[in-house]
N, C-alpha and C positions, 0 to 999 in steps of 0.2 A: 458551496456546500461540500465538505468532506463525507467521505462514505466510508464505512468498515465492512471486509468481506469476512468471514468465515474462512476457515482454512480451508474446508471442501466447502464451497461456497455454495448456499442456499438462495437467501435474498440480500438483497444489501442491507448491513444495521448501519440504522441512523440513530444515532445520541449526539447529546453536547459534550464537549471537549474542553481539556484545561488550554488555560494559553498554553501552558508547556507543550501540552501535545500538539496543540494546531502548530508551535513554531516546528515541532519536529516532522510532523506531515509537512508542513511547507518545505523542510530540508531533502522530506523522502519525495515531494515531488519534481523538484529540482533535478534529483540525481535521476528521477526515473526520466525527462525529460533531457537531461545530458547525454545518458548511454543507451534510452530506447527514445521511439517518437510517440509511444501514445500517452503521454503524462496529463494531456485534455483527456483522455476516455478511461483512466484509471481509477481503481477503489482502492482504500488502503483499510488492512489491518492494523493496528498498534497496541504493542505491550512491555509492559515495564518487566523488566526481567534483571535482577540486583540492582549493577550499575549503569546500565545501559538500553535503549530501546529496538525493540524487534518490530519491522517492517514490513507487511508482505502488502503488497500490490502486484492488481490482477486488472489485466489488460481486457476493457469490455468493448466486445465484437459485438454485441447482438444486445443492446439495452432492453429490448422490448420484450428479448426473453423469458424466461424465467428459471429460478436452479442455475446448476453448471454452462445448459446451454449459452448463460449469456457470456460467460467467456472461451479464451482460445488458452487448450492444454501449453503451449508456447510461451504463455503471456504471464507468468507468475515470475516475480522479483522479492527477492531474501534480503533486506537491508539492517546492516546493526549501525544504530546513530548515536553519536554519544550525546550528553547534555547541553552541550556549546552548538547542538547541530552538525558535526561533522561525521559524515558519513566514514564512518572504519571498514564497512565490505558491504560490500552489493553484487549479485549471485543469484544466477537462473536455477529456479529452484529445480533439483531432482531426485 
């Protein structure tokens, strides 16, 4: 199950997804997975933006939470992926 967070992130949105987008989560969890280790406890956001998809995944410490608390200010990840899936920049958001 993919999750979408919010940019200040509330609760998790759950929707359906195109294949596009699940292949491009699949590529944004890859990468969150290559350069951080919690890619199993990740949410992602995802948005089409021209030509290119915007990423944010957010590192969840505390599922049971609710709000902000469930994640760590630390744990947010900036990714732009193109349509073939290739990650062009990945960047701790500030």
């Amino acid at each position: 199950v993919l999750l979408g967070a919010a940019c200040s992130p509330k609760e998790p949105e759950t929707r359906a997804y195109t294949d596009k987008e699940k292949e491009i989560l699949r590529a944004a969890r890859k990468a969150v997975a290559q350069f951080d280790d919690w890619a199993d406890r990740a949410e992602f956001k995802i948005a089409r933006r021209k030509e290119q998809w915007h990423v944010t995944a957010w590192r969840v410490e505390h599922p049971e939470a609710k709000g902000n608390r469930r994640y760590v200010p630390w744990g947010r990840r900036e990714m732009v992926i193109d349509d073939t899936g290739k990650v062009l920049s990945y960047a701790n958001d500030k």
